[in-house]
N, C-alpha and C positions, 0 to 999 in steps of 0.2 A: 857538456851537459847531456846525460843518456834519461831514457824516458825510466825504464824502471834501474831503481839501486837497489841492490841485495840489502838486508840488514842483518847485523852479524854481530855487531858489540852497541848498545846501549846505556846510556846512560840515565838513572831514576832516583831524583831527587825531587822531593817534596814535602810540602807542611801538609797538606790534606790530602791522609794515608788510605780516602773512599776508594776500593776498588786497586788498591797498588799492587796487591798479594795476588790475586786473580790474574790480571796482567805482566807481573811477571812471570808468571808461571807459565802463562799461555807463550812467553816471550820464550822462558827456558824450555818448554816443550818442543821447541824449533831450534832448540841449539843455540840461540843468541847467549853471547856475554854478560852478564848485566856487572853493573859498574854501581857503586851507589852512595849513599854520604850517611852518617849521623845516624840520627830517627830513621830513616828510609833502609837502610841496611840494615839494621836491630831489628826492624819488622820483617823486614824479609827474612831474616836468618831464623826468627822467632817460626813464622809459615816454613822454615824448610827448604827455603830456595838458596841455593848457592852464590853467592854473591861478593864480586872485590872492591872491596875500601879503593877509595878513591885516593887517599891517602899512603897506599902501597903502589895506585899507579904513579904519583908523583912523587913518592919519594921524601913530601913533604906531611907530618899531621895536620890536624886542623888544630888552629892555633886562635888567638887574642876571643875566648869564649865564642869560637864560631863563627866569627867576621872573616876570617883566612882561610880557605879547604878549596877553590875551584878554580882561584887565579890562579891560575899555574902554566906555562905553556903545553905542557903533556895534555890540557885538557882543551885550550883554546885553539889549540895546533892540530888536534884530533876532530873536533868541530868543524874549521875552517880551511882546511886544505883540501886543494880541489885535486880529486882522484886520478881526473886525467890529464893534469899537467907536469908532465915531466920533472920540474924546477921544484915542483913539491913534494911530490913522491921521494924527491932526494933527500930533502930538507929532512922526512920524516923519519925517514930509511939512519941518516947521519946522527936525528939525535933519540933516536929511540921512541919516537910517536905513531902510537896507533891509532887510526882513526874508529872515530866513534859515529856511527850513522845513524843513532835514532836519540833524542835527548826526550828526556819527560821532564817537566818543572813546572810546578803551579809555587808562588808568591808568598813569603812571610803575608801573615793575615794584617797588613797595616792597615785597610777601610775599617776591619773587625774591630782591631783595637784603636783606631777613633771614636769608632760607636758605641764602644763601651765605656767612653769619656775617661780612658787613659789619661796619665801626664808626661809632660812635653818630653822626658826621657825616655817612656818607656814606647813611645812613640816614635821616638829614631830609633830605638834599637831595632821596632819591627820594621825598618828600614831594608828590602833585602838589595844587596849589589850584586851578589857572586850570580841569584838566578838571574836576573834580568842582562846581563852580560852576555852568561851561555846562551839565554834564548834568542837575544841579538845574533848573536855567531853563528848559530846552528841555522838559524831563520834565514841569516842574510846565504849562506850556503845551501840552499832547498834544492840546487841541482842535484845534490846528493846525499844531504840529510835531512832528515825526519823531526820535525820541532811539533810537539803533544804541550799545551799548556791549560787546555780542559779535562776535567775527568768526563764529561760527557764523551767525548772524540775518542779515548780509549775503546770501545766497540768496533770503530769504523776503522779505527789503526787495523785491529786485527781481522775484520773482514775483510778488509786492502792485502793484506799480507794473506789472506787462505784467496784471496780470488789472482793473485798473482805469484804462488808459490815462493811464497815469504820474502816477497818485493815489495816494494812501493813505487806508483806511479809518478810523472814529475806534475800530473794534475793533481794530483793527493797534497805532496810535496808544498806546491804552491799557495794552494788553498790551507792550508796547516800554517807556513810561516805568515799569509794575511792575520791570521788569527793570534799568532802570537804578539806580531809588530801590536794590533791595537791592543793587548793585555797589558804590553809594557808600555805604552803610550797613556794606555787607561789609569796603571800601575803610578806612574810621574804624574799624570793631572791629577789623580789624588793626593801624592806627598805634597806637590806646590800649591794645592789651593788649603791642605790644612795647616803650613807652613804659612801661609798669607796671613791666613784668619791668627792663626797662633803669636804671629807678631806685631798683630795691628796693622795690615799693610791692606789698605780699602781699596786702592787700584794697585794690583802690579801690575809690571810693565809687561809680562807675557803671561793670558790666564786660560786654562784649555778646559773643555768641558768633555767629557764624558759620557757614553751610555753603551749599554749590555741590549742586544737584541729583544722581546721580549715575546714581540709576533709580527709577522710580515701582514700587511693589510691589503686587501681587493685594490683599494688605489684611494687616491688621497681626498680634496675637498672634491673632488670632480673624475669623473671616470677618465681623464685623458691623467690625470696625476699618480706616480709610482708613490706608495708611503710603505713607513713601518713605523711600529712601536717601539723607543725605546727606553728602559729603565735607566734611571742615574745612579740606584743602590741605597740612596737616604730609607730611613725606614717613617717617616711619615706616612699615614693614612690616608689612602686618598682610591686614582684608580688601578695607578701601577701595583698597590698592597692590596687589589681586592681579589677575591673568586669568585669566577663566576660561576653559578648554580646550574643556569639555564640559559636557553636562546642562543641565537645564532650570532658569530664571529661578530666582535665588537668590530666598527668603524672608523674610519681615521675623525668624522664631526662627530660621533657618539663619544668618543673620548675625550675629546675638547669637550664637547657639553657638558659630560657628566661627570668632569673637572669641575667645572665652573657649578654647576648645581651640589656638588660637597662641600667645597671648598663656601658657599654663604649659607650650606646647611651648618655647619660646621662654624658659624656664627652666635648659634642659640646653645644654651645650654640644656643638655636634655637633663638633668636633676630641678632645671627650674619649670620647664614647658617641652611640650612635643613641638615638634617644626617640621616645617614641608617647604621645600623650593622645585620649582617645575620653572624648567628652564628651556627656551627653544632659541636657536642659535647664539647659543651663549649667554642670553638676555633671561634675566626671568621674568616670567609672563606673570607670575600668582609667587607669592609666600605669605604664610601661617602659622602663626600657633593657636597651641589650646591646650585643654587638659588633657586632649588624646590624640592618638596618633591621626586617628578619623577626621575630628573635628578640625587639625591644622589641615589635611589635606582636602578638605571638602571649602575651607575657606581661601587656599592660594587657588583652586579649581575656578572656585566664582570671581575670581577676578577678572581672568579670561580668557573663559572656556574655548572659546575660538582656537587659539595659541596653542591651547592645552595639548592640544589633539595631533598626537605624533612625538611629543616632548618626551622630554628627560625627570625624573619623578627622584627629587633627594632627602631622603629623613633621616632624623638625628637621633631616632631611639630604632629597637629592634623589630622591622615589619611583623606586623599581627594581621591575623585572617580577616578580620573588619575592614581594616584599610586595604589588605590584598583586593577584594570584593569588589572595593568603590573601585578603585585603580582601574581594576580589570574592566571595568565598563565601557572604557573605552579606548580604543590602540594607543598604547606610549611602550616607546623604543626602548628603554632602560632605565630600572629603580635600580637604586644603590641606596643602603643602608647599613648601621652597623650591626648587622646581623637579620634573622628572619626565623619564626619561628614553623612548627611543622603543619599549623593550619595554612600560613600564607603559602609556604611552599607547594603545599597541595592544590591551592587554585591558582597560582600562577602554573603549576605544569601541563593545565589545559590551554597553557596561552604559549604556546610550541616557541614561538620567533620573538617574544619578553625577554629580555635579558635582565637576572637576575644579577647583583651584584653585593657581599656583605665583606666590611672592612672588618679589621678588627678594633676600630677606635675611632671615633672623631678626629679632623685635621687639629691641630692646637694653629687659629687663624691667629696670634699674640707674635708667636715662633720664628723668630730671625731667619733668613734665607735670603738666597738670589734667584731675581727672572732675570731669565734675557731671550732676544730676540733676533733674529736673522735681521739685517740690512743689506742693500749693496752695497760689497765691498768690504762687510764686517758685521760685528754685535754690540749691540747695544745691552746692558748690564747694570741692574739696578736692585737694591732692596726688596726683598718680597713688599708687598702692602699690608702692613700686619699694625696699622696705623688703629685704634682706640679709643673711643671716648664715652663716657660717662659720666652722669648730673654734673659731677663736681666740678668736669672739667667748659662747660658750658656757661657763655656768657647770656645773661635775659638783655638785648637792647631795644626793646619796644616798651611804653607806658605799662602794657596789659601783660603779664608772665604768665606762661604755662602752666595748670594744673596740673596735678598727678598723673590723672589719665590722657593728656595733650602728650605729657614728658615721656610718658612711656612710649607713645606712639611716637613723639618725633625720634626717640631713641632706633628704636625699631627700623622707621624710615631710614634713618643713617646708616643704620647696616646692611642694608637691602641697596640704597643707594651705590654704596662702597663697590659693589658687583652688578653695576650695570651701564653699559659703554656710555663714555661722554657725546653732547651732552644731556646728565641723566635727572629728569625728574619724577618721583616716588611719590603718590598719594597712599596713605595708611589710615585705619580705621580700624580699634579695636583688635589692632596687631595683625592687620592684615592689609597686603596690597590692594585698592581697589582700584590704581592708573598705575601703568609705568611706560613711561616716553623714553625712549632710547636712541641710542646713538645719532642725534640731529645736528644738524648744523650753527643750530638755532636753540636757546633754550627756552626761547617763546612757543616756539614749535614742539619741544616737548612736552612742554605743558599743556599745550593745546590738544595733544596728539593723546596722552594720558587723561587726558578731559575726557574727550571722546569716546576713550575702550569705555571709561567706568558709564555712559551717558547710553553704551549700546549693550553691555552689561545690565543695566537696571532694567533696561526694558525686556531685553532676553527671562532675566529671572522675575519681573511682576512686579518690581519694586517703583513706589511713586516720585521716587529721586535720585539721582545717582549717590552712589557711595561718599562721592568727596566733597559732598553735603557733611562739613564738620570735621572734616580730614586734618592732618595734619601732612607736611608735604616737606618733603626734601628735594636739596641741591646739592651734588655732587660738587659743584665751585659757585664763585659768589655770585649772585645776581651782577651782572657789569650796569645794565641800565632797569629801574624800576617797570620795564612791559612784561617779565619776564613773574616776576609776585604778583602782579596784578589779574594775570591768566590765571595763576594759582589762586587765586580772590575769590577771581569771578566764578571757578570752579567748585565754589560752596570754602576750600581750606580756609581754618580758624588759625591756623598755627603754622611755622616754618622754622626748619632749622636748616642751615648752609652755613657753609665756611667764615663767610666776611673777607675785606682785604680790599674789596673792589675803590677806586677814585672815587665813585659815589656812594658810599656807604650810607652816609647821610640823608640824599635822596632818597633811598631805597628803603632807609626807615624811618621817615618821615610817611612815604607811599604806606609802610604796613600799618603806622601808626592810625594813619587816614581812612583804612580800611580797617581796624577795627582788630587787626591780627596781633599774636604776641609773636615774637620771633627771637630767637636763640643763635650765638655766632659758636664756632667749635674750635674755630684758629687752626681747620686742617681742611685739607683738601681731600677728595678719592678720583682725581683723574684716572678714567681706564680706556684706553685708548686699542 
């Protein structure tokens, strides 16, 4: 294994032709061979460049509609024999194989044609085998050839080759076949997980997950932590499909946040109401609607405003200059929204270190998917949460049943609930958060804890009682024992919706009956752990 290998014959195969005519040319301006297949030949010969069928090196056409053209030994033999061992050279020498020291290959578009919701045949046929083969061979051989499976990397090929007089180094070399292994790694965790899904198959026994770089980050939850960002490739709306406009290098917790602040803006329908979620450590602090973009964000604000300051800012229609305005009055780290028009743009540009962010869609939070999560020793792999409910599907089990305007709200609560760590309790009023207790041990304590924002809220804002005076309140999971409604009680709530399910259920609505509450079961849980 020598540090730099000449390149001399090539070989350039591919489905996406960006940039292939340019590069060879730059290749044949040096004298190299090029070698090519199908599509990839036609275009070159079309540009002018000189170029042999791959099909004349072996002797063999391409056969059964294009499945047969690369397995060949002339091609695997020319890939994988190593230069400087004797035993090969013979081997090569004896059956007429030249070696080939630079391969190009990028992938039949198989993620493409899933995403285009293809059917199941025409999704094996974008099955490729012959590239993911060579780039095996060529990759596992980097002491002495050159494996290219990005068209980005195309540039660096050839400023490697002008900075070492049409060599490549074996650091080039190295760093090239890393890149192809995970392509074709990436390449197979796509065919097997749409093969899974395709057959009904809810656990397979081997299931690989994938991601594409997307940006390197300063470090992770904490300055001693290395991170990066990366993409899966789904085309969901969220932070991986957004732009950013402005401000400075998203965060490894900005991203997790301003995740978690889409993904329950992405809750409300914007044809029905504007919404706003302000989210601080993943929690949100405030959510709103209203008839305008303002009026939601000015009411998850008053929730609490404390919280506010520093957060994550999520709307579900397109930022307008009004809401830029309010926003801008006090430091928050990143708004995401589906879009923004050219008054908000203009005053958020005085706000240098904002980070702007416009998707081009709401999440569809309904939309099947997998999370999963690091453990030691493995991952854990579960259903997105894309769990639902409305009126129809709500039981009334207390004497007293929710009016229209209770139902709306404890609707509300549910959704807000759904996206806030266990265990979570939600006070709501007129579509708006006015407590939210999170993450406790206890869901006395959160109640207790959510009492209290809205108790130092009221007085912050002038008000002669707190909000959850009349509230209606949500549980993420059931009351286990009645102290946990009766906090909600004595915190002004009228109404409650939670799951049901608990040993005591009975108790528990006896307790709301006693207090005078109506209470609603949903038959679901929203554990977020």
């Amino acid at each position: 294994m020598t540090d730099l290998a000449p390149l001399r014959r090539a070989l350039l195969s591919v489905s996406d032709k960006t940039g292939l005519t340019d590069l060879a040319q730059a290749l044949a301006a040096r004298g190299v061979e090029i070698l090519s297949t199908g599509g990839s030949a036609r275009t070159l010969r079309e540009a002018g460049i000189a170029v042999r069928d791959v099909a004349d090196l072996t002797g063999f056409p391409e056969m059964m509609d294009g499945r047969v053209k690369t397995l060949h030994p002339k091609v695997h033999g020319g890939l994988l024999a190593l230069r400087d061992d004797a035993g090969h050279v013979a081997a090569m020498e004896e059956h007429g194989i030249a070696p080939i020291d630079l391969l190009v290959v990028n992938l039949y578009p198989f993620e493409d044609t899933v995403a285009k919701g293809a059917d199941y045949e025409t999704c094996i046929e974008n099955i490729d085998i012959g590239g993911p083969a060579m780039i095996r061979a060529a990759a596992k051989n980097h002491g002495h050839v050159t494996t290219l499976v990005d068209v980005e990397d195309y540039g660096a090929l050839l400023a490697e080759l002008e900075a070492n007089d049409g060599q490549t180094t074996l650091a080039f070399r190295r760093r090239m076949a890393q890149i192809a292994y995970a392509r074709t790694g990436a390449y197979d965790a796509a065919v097997s997980s749409w093969m899974a899904e395709a057959i009904g198959e809810a656990t397979p026994r081997r299931r690989v997950f994938a991601g594409t770089l997307a940006q390197g980050l300063r470090y992770g939850e904490n300055p001693h932590q290395g991170a990066a960002f990366y993409v899966d490739g789904s085309d969901r709306p969220g932070v991986a499909q957004a732009e950013q406009l402005q401000g400075k290098a998203l965060s490894y917790n900005n991203i997790n946040d301003t995740d978690a602040a889409f993904e329950l803006v992405s809750e409300f329908d914007p044809g029905v109401e504007a919404a706003c979620a302000i989210i601080k450590h993943a929690n949100p602090c405030g959510v709103g609607t209203g008839i305008s973009l303002l009026s939601a964000y000015r009411k998850a604000f008053d929730c609490d405003r404390t919280s506010a300051f520093g957060g994550i800012v999520a709307l579900n229609r397109p930022l307008d200059g009004a809401t830029a305005e309010a926003i801008a009055e006090i430091f928050t780290e990143v708004v995401i929204a589906p879009g923004a028009d050219a008054d908000a743009r203009t005053i958020f540009a005085r706000k240098k270190n904002l980070r702007l962010l416009v998707t081009p869609a709401l999440a569809a939070t309904d939309a099947p998917g997998l999370a999963w999560r690091q453990v030691s020793g493995g991952l854990l792999v579960q259903d997105r949460d894309n769990g639902v409910r409305g009126p129809d599907d709500l039981k009334v089990v207390t004497k007293k049943a929710p009016d229209a305007d209770q139902m709306a709200d404890l609707l509300f609560a549910w959704k807000v609930a759904k996206h806030v760590k266990s265990n979570a309790i939600v006070y709501v009023r007129d579509r708006a958060t006015v407590g939210v207790g999170a993450g406790q041990m206890s869901r006395v304590d959160s109640a207790l804890i959510a009492a209290k924002k809205a108790e130092r809220m009221a007085e912050d804002l002038g008000l002669p009682e707190p909000l959850t005076r009349g509230s209606a309140v949500a549980s993420d999971a059931f009351f286990p024992f009645p102290d946990g409604l009766l906090e909600a009680a004595a915190a002004g709530a009228s109404c409650v919706i939670q799951p049901g399910g608990s040993m005591r259920d009975d108790e528990v609505i006896a307790a709301a009956d006693e207090a005078g509450l109506a209470m609603v079961f949903t038959g679901m849980r929203h554990f977020r752990h």
